[in-house]
TORKOL-4160 file (C-alpha; in steps of 0.2 Angstrom, whole numbers, padded with zeros to 4 digits, m for minus):
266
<pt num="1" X="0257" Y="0602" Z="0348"/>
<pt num="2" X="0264" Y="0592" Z="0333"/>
<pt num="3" X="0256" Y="0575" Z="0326"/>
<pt num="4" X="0265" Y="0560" Z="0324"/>
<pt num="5" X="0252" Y="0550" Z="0312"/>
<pt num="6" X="0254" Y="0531" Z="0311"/>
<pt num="7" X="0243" Y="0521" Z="0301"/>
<pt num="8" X="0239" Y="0502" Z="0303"/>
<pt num="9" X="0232" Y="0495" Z="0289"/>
<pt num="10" X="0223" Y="0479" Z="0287"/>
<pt num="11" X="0209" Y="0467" Z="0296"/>
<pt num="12" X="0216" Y="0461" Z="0312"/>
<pt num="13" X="0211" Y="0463" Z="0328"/>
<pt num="14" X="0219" Y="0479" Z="0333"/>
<pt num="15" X="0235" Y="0490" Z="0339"/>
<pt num="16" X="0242" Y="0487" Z="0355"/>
<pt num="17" X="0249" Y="0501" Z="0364"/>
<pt num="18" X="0255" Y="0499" Z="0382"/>
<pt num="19" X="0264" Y="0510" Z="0396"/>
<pt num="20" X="0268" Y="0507" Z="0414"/>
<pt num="21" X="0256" Y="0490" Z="0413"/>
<pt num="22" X="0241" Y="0499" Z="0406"/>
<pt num="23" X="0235" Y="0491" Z="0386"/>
<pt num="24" X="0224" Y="0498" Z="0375"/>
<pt num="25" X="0216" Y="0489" Z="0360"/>
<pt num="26" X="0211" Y="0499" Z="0346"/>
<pt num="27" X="0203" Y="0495" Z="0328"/>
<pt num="28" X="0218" Y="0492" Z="0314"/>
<pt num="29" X="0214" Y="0508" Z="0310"/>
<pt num="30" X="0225" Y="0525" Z="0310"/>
<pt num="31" X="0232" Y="0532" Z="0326"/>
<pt num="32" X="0239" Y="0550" Z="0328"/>
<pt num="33" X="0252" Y="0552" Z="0342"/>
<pt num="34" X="0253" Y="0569" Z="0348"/>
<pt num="35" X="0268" Y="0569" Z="0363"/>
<pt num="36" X="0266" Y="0574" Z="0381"/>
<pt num="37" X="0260" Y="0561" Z="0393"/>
<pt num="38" X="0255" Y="0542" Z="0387"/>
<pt num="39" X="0235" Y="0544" Z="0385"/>
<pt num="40" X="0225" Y="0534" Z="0374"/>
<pt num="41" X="0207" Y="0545" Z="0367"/>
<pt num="42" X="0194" Y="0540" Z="0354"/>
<pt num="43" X="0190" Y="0552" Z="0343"/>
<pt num="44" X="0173" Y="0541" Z="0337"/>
<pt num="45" X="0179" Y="0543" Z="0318"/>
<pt num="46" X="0190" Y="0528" Z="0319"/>
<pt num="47" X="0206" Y="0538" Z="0324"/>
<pt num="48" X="0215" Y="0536" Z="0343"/>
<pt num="49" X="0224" Y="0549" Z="0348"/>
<pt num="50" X="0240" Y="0543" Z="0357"/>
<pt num="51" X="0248" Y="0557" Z="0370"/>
<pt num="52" X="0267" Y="0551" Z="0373"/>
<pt num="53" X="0277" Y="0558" Z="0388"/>
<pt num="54" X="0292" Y="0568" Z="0385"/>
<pt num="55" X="0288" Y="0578" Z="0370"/>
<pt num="56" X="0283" Y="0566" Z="0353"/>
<pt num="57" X="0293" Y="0550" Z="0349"/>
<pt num="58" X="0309" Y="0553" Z="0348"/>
<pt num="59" X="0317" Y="0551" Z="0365"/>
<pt num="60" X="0331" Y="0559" Z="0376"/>
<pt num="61" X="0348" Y="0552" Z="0378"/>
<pt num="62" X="0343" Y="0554" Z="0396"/>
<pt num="63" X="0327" Y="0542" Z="0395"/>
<pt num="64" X="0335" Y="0530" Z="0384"/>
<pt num="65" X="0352" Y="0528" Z="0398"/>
<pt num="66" X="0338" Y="0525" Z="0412"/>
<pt num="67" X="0333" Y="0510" Z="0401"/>
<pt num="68" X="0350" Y="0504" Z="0401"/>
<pt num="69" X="0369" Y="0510" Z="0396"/>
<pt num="70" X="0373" Y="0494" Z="0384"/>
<pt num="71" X="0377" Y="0500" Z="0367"/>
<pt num="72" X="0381" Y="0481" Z="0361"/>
<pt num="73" X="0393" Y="0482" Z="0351"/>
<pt num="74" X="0386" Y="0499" Z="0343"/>
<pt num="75" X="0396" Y="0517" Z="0340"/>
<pt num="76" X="0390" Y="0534" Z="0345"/>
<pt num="77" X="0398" Y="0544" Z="0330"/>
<pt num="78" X="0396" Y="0562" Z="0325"/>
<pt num="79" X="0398" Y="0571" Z="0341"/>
<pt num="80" X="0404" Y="0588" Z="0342"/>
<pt num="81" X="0419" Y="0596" Z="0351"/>
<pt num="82" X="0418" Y="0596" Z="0370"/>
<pt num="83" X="0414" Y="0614" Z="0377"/>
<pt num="84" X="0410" Y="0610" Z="0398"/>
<pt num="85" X="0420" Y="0600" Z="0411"/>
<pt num="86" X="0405" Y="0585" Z="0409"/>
<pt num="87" X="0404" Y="0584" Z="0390"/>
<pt num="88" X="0410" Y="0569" Z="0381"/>
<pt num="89" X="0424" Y="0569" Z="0369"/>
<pt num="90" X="0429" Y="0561" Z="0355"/>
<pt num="91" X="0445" Y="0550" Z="0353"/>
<pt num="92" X="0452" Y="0563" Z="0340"/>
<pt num="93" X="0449" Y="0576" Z="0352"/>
<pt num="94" X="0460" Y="0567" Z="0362"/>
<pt num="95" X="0473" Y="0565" Z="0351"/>
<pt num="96" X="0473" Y="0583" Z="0344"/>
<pt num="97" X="0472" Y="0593" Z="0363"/>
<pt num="98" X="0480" Y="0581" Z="0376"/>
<pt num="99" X="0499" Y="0581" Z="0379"/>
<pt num="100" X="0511" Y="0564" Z="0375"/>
<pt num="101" X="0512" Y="0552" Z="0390"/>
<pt num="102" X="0524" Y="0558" Z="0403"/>
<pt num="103" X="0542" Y="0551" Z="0400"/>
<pt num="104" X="0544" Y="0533" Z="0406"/>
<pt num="105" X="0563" Y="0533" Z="0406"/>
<pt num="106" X="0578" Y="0539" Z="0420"/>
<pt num="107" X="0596" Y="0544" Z="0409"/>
<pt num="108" X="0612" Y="0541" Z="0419"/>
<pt num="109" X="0626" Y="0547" Z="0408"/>
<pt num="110" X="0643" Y="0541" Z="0410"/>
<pt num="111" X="0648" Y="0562" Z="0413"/>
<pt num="112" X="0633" Y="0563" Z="0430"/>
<pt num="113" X="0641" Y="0546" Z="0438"/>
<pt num="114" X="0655" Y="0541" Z="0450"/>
<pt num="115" X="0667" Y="0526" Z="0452"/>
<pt num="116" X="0662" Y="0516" Z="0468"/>
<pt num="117" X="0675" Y="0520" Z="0483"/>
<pt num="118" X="0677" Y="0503" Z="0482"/>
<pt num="119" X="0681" Y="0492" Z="0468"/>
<pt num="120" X="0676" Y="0507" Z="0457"/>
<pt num="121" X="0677" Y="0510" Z="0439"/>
<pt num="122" X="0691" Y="0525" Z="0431"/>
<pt num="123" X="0685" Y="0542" Z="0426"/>
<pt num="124" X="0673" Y="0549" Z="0422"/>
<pt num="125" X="0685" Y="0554" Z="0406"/>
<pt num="126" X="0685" Y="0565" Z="0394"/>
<pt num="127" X="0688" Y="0563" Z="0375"/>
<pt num="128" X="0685" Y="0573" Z="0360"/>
<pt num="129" X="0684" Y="0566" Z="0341"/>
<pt num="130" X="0697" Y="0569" Z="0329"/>
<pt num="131" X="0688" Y="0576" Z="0314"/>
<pt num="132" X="0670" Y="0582" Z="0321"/>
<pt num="133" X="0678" Y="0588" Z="0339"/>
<pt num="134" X="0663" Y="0579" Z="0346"/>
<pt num="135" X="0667" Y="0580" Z="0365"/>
<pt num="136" X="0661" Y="0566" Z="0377"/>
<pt num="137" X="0663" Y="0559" Z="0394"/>
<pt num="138" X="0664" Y="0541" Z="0399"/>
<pt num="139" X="0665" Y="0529" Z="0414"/>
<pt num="140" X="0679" Y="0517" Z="0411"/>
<pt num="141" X="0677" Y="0498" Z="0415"/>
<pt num="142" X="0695" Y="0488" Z="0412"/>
<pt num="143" X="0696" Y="0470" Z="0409"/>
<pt num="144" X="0702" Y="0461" Z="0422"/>
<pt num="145" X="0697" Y="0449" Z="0437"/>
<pt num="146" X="0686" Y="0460" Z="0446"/>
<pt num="147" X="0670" Y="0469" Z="0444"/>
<pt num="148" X="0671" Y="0487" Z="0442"/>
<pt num="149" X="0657" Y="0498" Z="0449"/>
<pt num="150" X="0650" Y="0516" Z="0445"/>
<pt num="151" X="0636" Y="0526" Z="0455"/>
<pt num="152" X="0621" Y="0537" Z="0453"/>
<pt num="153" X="0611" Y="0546" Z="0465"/>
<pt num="154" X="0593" Y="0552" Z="0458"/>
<pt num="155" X="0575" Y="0556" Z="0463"/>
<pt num="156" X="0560" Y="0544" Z="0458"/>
<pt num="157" X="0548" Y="0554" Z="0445"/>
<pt num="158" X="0530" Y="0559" Z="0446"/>
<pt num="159" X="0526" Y="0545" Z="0437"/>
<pt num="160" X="0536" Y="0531" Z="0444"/>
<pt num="161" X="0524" Y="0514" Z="0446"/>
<pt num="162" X="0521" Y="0504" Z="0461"/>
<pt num="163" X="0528" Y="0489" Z="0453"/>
<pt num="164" X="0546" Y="0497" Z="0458"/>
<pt num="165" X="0555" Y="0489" Z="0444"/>
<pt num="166" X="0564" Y="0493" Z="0428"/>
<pt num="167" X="0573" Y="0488" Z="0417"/>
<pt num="168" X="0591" Y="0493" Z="0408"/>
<pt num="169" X="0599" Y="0496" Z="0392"/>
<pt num="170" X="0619" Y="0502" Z="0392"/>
<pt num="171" X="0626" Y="0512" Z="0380"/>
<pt num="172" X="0644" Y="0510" Z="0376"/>
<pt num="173" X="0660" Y="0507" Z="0364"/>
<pt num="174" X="0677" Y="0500" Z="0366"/>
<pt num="175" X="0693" Y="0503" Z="0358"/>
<pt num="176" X="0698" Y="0490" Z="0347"/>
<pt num="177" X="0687" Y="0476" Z="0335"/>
<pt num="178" X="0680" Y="0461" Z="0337"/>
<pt num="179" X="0665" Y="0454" Z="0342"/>
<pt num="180" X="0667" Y="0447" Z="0361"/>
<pt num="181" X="0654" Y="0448" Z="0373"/>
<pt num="182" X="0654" Y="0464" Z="0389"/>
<pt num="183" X="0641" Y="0458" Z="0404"/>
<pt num="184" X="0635" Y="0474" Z="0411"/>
<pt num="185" X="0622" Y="0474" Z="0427"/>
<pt num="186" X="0614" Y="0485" Z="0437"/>
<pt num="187" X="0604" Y="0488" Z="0455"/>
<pt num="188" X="0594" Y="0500" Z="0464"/>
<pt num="189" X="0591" Y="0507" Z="0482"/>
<pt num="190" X="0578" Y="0518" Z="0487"/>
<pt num="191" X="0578" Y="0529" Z="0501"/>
<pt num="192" X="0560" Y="0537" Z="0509"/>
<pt num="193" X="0559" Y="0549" Z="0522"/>
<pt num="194" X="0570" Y="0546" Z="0537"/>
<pt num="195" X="0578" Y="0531" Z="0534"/>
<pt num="196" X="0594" Y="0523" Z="0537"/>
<pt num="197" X="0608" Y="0526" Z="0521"/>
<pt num="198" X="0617" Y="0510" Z="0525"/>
<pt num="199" X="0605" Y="0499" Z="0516"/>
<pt num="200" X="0608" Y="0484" Z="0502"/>
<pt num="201" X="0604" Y="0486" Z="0484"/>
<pt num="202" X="0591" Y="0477" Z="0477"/>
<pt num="203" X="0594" Y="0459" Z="0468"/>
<pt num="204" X="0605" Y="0465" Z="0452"/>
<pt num="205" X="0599" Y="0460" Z="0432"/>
<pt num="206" X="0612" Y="0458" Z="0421"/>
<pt num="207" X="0613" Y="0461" Z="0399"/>
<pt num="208" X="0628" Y="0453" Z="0389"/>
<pt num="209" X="0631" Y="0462" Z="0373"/>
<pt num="210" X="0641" Y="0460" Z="0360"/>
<pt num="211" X="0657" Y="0471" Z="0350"/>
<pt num="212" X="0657" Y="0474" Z="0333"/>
<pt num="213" X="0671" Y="0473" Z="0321"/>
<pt num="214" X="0671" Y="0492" Z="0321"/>
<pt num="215" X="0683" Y="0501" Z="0334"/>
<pt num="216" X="0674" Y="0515" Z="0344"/>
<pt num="217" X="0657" Y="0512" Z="0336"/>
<pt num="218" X="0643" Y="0515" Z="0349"/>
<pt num="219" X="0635" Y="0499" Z="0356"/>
<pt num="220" X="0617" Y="0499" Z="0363"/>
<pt num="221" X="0613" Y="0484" Z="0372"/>
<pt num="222" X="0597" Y="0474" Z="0373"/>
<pt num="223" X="0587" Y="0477" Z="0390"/>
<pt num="224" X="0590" Y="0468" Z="0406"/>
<pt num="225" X="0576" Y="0459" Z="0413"/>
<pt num="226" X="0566" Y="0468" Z="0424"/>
<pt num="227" X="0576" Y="0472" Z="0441"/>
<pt num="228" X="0567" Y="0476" Z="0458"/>
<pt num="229" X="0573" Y="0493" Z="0468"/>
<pt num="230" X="0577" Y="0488" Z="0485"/>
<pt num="231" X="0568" Y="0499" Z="0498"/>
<pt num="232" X="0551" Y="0500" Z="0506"/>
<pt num="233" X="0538" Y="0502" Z="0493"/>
<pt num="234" X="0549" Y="0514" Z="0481"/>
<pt num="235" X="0538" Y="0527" Z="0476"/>
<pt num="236" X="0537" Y="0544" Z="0467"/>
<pt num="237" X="0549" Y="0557" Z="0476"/>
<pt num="238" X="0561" Y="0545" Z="0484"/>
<pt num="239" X="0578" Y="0547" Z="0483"/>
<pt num="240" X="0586" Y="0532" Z="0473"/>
<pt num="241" X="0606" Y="0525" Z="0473"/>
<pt num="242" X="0609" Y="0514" Z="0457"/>
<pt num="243" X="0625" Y="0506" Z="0454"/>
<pt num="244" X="0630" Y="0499" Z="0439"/>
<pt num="245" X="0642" Y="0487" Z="0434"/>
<pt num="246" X="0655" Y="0480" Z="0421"/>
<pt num="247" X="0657" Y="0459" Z="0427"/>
<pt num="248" X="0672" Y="0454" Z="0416"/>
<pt num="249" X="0674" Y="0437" Z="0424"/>
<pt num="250" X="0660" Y="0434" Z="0417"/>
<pt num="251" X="0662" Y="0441" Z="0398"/>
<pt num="252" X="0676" Y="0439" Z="0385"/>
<pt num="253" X="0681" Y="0456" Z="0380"/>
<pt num="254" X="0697" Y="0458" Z="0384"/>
<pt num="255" X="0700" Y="0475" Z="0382"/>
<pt num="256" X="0689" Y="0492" Z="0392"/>
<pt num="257" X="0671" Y="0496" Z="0387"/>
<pt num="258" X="0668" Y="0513" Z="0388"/>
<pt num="259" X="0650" Y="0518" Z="0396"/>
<pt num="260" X="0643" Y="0533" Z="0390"/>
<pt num="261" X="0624" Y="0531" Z="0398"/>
<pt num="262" X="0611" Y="0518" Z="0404"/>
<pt num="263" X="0594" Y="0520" Z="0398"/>
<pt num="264" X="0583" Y="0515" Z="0413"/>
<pt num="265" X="0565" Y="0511" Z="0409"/>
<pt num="266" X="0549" Y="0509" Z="0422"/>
């Protein structure tokens, strides 16, 4: 069994060793600790042997948690790749072995959407660039005095909060230059299990952005402010209706803004 030897030097009155209530006071002396149970013994040649449960002095991790799980403040550093299920890891670990977050965002393009039956939107069109035969499609939304509308019908991811709001950015272009102003909104249904169709979409949330100089260059708007999805409780596997649209009584471009997709965010 290994030794542990402590001296204590001087004249005064003694070492105090205690354990579980019990003190022993020995002669300032030397003292040898020798692990395995708390037990005070003199030896008669001025030495105490001191027998400490567990092994010697250094203690387990497990002995030290049941006297508390506070590190204030501290690091536990140097730890070694986790091997079982229960084995703690380190935060490069993490970063080097777990996947990126899972994707926070819903893509309607202009090509996957549909005018509304009523008051809708033209297209979705087709166009192809001069030089680059770049091939696109776009919903068209016309100046004028009404507002135009576009649909999508999609399904609520895995990962869709219980917030059950998002937010919108809208990608789009117009024909010619200037730099007036296009207000684009957008709302949202969601549909459960057995439930009616016929339902209202949810208050709408509206962005005003801003033409550039430039004809056909792409525009990508700011984000709405964060817009509610109608529906009971819209969670993850729910069918989900947005409709989108261009407002142009209450913007000043007076030409059509070309939507080629909408960036929704949760």
């Amino acid at each position: 069994m290994a030794k542990y030897p402590i001296y204590a030097e001087g004249s005064g009155p003694g070492v105090e060793v205690a354990d579980e209530g019990v003190t022993v006071l020995v002669p300032a002396v030397k003292m040898n600790f020798t692990g395995g149970g708390v037990q005070a013994t003199d030896n008669g040649d001025g030495s105490v042997d001191i027998n400490i449960a567990g092994g010697g002095l250094t203690p387990t991790l497990a002995q030290v948690m049941a006297q508390g799980s506070d590190a204030d403040g501290g690091a536990i550093t140097n730890l070694a790749d986790p091997t079982d299920a229960q084995d703690a890891a380190t935060k490069q670990y993490v970063l080097d072995t777990v996947p990126a977050a899972a994707p926070t965002k819903i893509v309607l393009s202009g090509a996957g959407g549909w005018p509304s039956a009523t008051d809708g939107c033209a297209g979705p069109t087709a166009a192809e660039t001069t030089t680059n035969k770049l091939n696109v499609k776009t919903l068209d939304f016309a100046d004028g005095a009404a507002v135009l509308f576009a649909e999508w019908t999609a399904v609520l991811p895995a990962n869709f909060p219980t917030s059950g709001t998002i937010t919108a950015k809208f990608i789009w272009s117009a024909p010619g230059t200037g730099t007036e102003t296009v207000l684009w909104g957008i709302a949202a249904r969601a549909f459960g299990n057995d439930v009616a169709l016929d339902a209202a979409f949810g208050t709408p949330q509206e962005i005003e952005d801003a033409h550039t100089a430039t004809a056909g260059n792409i525009l990508i708007s700011g984000a709405t402010p964060a817009c509610t999805i109608a529906g009971t409780t819209p969670t993850a596997g729910q069918m989900v209706q947005f409709r989108v649209y261009r407002d142009p009584t209450g913007d000043t471009l007076a030409q059509t803004a070309s939507l080629y997709a909408v960036e929704v965010s949760y």
